[in-house]
C-alpha positions in Angstrom: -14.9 -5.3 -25.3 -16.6 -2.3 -26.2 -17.9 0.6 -24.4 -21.6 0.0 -24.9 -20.8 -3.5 -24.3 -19.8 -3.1 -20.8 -22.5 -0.8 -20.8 -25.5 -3.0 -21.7 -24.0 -5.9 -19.1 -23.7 -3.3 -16.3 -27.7 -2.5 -16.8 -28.4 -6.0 -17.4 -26.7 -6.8 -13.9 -28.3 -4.1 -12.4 -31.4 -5.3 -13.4 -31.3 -8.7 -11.8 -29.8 -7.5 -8.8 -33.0 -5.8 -8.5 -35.5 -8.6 -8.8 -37.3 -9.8 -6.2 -39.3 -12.8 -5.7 -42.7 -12.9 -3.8 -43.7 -16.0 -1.8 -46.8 -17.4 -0.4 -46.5 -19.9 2.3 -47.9 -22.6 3.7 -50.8 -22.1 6.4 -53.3 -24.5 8.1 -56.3 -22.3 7.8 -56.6 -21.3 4.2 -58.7 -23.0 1.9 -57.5 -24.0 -1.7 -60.1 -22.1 -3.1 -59.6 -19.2 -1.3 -55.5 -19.1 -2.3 -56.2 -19.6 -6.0 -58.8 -17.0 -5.9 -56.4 -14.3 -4.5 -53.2 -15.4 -6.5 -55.9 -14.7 -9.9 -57.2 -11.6 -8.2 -53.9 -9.9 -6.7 -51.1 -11.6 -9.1 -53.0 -12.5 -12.1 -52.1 -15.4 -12.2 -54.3 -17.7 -14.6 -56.5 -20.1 -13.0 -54.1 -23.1 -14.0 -51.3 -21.0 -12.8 -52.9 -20.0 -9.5 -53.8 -23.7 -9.2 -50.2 -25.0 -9.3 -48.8 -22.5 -6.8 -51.4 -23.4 -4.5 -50.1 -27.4 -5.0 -46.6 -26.2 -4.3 -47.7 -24.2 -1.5 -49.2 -27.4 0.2 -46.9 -29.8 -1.1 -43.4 -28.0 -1.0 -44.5 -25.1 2.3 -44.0 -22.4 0.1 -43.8 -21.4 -3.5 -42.2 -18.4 -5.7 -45.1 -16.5 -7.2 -43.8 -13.7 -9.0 -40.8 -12.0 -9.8 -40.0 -8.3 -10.4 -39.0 -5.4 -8.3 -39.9 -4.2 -4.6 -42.0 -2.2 -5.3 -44.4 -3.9 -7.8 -44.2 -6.7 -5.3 -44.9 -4.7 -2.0 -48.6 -3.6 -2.7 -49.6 -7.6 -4.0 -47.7 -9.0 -1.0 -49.9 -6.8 1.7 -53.0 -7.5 -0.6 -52.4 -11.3 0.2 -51.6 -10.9 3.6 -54.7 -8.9 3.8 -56.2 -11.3 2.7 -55.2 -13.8 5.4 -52.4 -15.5 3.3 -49.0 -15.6 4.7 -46.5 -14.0 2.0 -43.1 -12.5 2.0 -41.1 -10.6 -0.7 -37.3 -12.6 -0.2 
């Protein structure tokens, strides 16, 4: 294997190791609406897209809805928990 090669799967590695997954879970005071609105708003997610999380959400207790680092996670996880909506960054 070459040098870059090793190289280019080291970053690639790195890379992963770094993504993080943010998750909205399931509540009994949150309306649909109100979840779809803020995963269009602070996500931007689609409508259709916001819509299916907020299924998952109530049908599964929690759903993964966006992936990337810390911190381009952090500032859209305390926008939804601003907003009432119980997320984490796992």
């Amino acid at each position: 294997m070459l040098e870059t090669d090793i190289a280019v799967e080291k970053l690639v590695a790195d890379k992963q190791v770094d993504k993080k997954a943010l998750i909205v879970i399931n509540d009994d005071y949150n309306t649909f609406d109100h979840v779809i609105e803020s995963l269009i708003k602070v996500v931007k997610h689609t409508p259709v897209q916001a819509e299916q999380c907020t299924w998952l959400v109530h049908y599964k207790g929690q759903c993964h809805v966006k992936s990337g680092s810390y911190s381009e996670l952090e500032p859209m996880c305390t926008a939804l928990l601003d907003r009432g909506i119980t997320a984490e960054i796992d």
